[in-house]
Backbone as a ProteinNet text record, in pm:
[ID]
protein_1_A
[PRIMARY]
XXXXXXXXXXXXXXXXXXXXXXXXXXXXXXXXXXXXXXXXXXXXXXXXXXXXXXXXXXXXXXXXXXXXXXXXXXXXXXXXXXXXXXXXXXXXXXXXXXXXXXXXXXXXXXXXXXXXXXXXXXXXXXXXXXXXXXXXXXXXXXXXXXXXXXXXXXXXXXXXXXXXXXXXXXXXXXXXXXXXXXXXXX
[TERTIARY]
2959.3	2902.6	3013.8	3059.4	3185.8	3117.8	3216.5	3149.3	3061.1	3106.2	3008.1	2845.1	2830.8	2708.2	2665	2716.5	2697.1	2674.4	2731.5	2710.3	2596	2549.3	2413.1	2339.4	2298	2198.7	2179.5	2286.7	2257.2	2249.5	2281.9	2241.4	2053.1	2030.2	1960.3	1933.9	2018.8	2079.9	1994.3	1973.6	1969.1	1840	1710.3	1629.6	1602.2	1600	1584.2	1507.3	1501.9	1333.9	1327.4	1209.5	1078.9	994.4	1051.6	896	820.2	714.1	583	495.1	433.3	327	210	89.9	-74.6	-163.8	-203.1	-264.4	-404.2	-543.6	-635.1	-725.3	-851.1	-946.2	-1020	-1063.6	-1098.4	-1206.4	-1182.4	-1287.5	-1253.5	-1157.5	-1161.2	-1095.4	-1024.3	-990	-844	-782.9	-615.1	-576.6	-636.2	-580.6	-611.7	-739.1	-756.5	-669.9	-633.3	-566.5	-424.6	-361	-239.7	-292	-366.2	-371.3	-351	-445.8	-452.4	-337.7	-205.8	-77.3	-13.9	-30.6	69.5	45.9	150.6	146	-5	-67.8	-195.9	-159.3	-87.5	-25.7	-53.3	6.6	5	-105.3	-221.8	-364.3	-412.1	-521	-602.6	-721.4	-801.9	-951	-1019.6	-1013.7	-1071.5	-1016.1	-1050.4	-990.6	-1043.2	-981.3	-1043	-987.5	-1070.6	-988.8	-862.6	-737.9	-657	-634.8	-619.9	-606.1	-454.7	-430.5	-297.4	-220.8	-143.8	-49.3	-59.9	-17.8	14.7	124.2	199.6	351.5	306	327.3	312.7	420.2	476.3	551.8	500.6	530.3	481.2	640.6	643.2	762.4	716.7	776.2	791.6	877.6	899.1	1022.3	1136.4	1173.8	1292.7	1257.9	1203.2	1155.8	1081.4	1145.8	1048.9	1002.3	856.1	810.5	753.3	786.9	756	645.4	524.3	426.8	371.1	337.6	284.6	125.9	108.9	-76.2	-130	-178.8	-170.9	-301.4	-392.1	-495.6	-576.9	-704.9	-766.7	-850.2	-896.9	-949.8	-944.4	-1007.1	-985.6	-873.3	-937.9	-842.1	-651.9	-651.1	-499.6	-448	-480.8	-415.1	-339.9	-290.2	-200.3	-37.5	-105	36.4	87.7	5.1	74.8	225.1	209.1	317.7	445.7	440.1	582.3	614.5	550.9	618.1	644.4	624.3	663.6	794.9	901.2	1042.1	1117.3	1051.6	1168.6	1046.8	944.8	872.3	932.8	949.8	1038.9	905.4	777.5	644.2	563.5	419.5	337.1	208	97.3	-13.3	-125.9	-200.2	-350.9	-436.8	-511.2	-641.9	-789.3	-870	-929.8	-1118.1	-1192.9	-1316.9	-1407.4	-1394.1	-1440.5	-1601.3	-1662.9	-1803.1	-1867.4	-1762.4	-1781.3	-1812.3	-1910.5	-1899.4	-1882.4	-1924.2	-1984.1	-1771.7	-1779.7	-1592.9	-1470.1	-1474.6	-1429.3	-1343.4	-1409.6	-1364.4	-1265.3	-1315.5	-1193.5	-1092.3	-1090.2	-1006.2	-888.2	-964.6	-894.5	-778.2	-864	-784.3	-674.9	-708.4	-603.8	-480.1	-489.9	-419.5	-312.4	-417	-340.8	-250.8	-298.9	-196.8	-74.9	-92.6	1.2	150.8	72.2	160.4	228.6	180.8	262.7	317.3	329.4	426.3	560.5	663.5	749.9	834.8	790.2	932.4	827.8	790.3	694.7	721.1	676.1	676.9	802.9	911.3	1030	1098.4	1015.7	1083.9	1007.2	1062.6	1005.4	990.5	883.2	847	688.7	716.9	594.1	482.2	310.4	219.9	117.7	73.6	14.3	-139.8	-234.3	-359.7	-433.6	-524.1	-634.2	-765.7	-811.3	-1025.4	-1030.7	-1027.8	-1106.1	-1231.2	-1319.4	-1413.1	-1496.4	-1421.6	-1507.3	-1569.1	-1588.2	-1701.3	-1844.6	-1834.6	-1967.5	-2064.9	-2212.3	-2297.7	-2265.2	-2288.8	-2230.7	-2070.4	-2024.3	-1862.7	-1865.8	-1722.7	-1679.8	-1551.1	-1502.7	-1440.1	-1323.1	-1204.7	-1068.4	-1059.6	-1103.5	-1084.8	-1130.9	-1294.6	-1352.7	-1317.2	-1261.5	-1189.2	-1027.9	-979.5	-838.3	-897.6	-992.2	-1043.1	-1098.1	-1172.9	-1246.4	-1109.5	-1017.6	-853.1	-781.1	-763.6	-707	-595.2	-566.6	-429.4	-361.4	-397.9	-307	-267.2	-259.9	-179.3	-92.3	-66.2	100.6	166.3	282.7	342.9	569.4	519.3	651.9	657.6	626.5	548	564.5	605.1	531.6	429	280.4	174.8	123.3	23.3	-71.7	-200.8	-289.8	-416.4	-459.8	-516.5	-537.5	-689	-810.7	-926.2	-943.3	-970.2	-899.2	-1082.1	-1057.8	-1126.8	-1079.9	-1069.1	-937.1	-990.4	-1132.2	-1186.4	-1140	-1118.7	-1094.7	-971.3	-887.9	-741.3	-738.9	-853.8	-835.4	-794.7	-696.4	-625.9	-529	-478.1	-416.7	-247.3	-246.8	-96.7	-67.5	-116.1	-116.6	-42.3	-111.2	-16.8	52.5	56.8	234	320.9	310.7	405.1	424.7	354.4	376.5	461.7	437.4	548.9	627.1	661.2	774.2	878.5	832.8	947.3	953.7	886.9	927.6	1043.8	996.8	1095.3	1249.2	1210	1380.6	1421.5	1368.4	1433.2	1475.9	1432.3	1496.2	1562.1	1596.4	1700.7	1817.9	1787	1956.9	2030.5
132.5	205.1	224.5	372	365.5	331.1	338.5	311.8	368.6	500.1	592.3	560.9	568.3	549.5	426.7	289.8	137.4	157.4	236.9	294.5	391.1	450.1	543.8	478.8	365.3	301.9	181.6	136.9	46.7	61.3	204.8	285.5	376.5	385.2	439.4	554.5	673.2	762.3	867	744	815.4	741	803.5	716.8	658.5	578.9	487.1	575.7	525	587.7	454.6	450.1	356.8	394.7	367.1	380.9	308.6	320.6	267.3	291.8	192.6	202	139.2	288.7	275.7	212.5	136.5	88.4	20.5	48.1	-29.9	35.9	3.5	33	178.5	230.9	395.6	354.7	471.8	478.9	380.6	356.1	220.3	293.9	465.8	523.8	566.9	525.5	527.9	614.3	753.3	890.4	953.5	870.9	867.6	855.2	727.3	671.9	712.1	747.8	881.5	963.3	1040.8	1145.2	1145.1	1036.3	1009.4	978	913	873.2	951.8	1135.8	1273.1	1318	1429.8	1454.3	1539.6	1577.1	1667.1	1791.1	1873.6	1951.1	1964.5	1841.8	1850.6	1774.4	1751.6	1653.8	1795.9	1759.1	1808.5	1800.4	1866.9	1862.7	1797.8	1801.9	1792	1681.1	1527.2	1462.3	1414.8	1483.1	1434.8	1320.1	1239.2	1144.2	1156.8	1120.5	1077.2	1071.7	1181.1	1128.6	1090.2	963	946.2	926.4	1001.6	966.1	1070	1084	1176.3	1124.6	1220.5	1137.8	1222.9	1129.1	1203.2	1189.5	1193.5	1181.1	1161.1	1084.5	1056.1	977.6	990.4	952.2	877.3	746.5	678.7	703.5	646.8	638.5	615.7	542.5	511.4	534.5	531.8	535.1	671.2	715.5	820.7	734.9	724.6	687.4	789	721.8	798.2	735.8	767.8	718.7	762	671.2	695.1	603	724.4	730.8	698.8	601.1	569.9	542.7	635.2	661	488.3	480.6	312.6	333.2	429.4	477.8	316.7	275.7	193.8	180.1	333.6	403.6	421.2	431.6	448.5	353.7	239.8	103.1	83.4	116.8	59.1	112.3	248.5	327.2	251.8	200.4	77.4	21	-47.4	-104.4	-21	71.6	149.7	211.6	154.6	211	108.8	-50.7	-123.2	-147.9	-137.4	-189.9	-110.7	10.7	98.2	114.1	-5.7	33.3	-81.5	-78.3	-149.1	-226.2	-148.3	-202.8	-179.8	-239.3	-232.5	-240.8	-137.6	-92.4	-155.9	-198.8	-261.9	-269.6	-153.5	-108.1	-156.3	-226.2	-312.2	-248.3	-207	-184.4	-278.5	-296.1	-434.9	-430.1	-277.8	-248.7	-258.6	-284.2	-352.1	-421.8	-528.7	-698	-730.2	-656.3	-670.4	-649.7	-528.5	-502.5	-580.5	-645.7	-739.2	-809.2	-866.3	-957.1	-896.1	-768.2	-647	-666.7	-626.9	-599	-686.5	-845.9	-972.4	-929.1	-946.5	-939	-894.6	-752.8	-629.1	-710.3	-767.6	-832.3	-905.1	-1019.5	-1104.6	-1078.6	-971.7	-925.4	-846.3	-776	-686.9	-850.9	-967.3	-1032.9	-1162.4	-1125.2	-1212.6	-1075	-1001.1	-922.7	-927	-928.4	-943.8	-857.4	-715.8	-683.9	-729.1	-768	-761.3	-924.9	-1049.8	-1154.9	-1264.3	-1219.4	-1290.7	-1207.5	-1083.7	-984.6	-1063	-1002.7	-1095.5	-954.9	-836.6	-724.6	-748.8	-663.5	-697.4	-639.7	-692.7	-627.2	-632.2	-455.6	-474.7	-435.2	-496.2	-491.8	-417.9	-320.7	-268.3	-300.6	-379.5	-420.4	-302.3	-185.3	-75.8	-50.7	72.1	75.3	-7.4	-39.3	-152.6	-117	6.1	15	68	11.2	-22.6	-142.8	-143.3	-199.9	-348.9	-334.5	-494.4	-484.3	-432.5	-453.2	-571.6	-631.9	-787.5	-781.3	-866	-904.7	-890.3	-883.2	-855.4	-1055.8	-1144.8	-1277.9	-1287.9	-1247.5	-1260.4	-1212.3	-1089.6	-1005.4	-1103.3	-1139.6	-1232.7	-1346.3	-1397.7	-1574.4	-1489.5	-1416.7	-1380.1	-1327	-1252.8	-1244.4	-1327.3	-1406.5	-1556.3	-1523.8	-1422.2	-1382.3	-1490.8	-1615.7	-1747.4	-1820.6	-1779.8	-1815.3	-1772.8	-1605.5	-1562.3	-1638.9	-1699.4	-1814.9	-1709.2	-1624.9	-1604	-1429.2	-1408.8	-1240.1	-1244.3	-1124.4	-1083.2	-1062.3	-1051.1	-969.2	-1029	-902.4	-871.6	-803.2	-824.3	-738.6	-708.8	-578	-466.7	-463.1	-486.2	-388.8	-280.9	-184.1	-4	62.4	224.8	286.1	409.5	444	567.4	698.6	687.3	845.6	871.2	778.8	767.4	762.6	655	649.5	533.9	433.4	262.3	233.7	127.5	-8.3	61.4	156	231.6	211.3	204.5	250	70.5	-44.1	-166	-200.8	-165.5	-198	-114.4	51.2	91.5	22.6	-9.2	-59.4	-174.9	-340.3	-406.4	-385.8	-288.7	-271.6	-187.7	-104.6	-82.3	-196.3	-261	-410.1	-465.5	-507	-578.4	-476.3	-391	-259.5	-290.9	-269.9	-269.6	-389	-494.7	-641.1	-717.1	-596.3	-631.5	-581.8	-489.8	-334.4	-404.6	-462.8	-495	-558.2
55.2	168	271	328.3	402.1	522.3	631.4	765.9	833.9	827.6	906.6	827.5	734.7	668.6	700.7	728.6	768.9	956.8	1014.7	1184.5	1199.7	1155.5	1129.8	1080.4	962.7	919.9	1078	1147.6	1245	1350.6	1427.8	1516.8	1465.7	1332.3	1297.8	1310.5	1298.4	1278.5	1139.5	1071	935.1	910.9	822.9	809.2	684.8	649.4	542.9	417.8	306.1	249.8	137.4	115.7	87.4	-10.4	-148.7	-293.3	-242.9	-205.6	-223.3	-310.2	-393	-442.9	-411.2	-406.5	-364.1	-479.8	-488.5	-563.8	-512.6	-642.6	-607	-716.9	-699.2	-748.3	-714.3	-831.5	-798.5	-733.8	-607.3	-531.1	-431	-363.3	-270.8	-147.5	-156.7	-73	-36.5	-158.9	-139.1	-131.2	-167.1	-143.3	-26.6	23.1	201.1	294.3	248.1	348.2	339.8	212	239.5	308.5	287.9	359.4	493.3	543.9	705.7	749.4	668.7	728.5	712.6	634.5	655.3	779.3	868	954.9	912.6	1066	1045.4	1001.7	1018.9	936.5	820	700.8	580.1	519	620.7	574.7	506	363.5	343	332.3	296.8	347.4	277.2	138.5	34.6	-7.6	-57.3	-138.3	-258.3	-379.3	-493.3	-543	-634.6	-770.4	-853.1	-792.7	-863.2	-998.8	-1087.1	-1206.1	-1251.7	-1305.4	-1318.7	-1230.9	-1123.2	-1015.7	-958.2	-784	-667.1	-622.1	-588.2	-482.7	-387.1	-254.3	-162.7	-24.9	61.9	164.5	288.8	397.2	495.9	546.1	714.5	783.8	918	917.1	1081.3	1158.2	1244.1	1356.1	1285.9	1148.1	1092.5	920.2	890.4	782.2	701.1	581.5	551.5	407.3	397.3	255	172.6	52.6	-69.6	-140.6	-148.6	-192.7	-345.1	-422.7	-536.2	-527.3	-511.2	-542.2	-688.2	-704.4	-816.1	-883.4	-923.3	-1031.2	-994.3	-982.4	-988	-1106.6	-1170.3	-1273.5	-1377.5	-1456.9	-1591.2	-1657.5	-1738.6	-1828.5	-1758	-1607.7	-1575.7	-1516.9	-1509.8	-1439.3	-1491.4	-1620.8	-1716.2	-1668.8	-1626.2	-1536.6	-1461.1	-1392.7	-1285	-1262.9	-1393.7	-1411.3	-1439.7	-1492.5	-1540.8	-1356.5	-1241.4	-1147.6	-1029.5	-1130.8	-1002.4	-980	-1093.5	-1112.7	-934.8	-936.1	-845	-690	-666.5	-541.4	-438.5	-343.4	-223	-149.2	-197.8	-103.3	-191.5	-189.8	-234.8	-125.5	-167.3	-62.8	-207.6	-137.9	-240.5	-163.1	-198	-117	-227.4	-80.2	-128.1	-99.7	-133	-97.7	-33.3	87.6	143.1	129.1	134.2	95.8	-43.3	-126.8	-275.5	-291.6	-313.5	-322.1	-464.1	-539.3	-703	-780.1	-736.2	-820.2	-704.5	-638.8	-548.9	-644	-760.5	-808.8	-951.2	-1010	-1070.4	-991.2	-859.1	-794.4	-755.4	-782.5	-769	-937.2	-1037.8	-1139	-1155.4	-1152.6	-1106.5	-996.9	-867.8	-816.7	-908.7	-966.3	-1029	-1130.9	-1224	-1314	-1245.9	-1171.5	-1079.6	-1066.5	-981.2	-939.9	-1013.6	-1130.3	-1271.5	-1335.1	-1326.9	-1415.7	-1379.5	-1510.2	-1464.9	-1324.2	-1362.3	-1246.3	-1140.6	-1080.6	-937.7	-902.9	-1012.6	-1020.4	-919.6	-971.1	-899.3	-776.6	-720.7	-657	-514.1	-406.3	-273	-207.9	-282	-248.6	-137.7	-45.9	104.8	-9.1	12.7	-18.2	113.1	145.7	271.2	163.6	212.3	188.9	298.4	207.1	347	308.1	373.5	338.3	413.3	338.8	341.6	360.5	417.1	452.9	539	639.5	722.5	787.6	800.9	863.2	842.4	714.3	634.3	674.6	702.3	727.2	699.8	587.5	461.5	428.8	490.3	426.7	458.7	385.6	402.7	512.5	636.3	693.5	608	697.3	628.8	587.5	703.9	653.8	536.5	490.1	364.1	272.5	255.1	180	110.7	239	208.4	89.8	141.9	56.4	-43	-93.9	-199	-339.4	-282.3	-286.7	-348.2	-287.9	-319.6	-247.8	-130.8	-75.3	-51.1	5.6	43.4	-78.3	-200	-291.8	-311.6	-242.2	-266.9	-165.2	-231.4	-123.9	-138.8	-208.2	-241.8	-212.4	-148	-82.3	67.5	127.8	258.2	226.9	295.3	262.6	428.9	408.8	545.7	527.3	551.7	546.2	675.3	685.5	744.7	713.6	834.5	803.3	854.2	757.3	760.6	797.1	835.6	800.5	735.6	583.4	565.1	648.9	655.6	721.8	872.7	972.8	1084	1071.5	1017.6	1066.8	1134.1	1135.7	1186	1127.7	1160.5	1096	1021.9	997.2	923.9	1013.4	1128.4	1160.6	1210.2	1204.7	1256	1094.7	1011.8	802.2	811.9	846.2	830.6	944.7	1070.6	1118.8	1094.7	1019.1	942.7	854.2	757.4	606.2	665.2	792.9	800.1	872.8	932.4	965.5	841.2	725.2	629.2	562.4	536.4	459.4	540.7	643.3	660.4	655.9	694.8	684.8	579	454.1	340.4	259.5	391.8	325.6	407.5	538.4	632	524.6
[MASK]
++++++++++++++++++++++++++++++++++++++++++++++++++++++++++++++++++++++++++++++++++++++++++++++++++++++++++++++++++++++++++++++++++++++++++++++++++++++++++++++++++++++++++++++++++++++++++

């Protein structure tokens, strides 16, 4: 890295960029909650089901991320994995108004965080207990314990209770994973 490029990354000059991968269970809102973090500009109206993958773009104050939207479908979880080797973050959106697939969703976790490339990597995972503002949704605390989140001992992670339709809780987890992002880019 010559200098000028090492004086612009620490003046911040230049902005970083960030694979992220969206992940969760279909139907839990992850293509929502991209949406809500593109400028309004590039929001659209309509959000359908994910089949397979979306990349999408979205930018902070230092940071531009690259998001892979990633299918919660059954049949496409398996994609998952062929895109954790090259993600810097990980997003796991959680249906807090679910109580019944709560515990899919645990699974899905757990395999995500024994695989190898993900396993020994000290990659941030921000969590959103999505939909909270559902009647019966579960608390982002309840959501965490039902989780088992206090067993990742070798992770950043943070949970977020979101609303993707509004845009709650939504910019409190990007400015979370954007301090982890860079603090493990310095």
């Amino acid at each position: 890295m010559n200098l000028f490029h090492k004086l612009s990354n620490w003046l911040r000059l230049k902005r970083q960029e960030a694979n992220v991968l969206c992940v969760g269970l279909d139907n839990s809102g992850k293509s929502t909650i991209i949406n809500q973090l593109k400028p309004s500009s590039a929001q659209t109206q309509d959000i359908v089901p994910t089949i397979g993958f979306c990349v999408e773009k979205f930018s902070t104050s230092s940071l531009t991320f690259t998001v892979f939207d990633m299918s919660g479908q059954g049949r496409y979880r398996s994609l998952w994995e062929h895109y954790y080797r090259d993600a810097h973050a990980i997003i796991f959106v959680i249906d807090s108004g679910d109580k019944v697939r709560i515990v899919v969703a645990k699974e899905e976790l757990d395999m995500l965080l024994h695989h190898s490339d993900v396993k020994h990597r000290r990659i941030p995972i921000l969590f959103f207990a999505n939909k909270s503002d559902l009647q019966d949704s579960l608390s982002s605390v309840k959501v965490s314990q039902m989780m088992g989140l206090d067993n990742i001992k070798n992770k950043p992670w943070h949970i977020c209770a979101s609303n993707a339709l509004t845009g709650e809780g939504l910019q409190e987890g990007v400015d979370w994973l954007q301090d982890q992002i860079r603090s493990l880019k310095s």
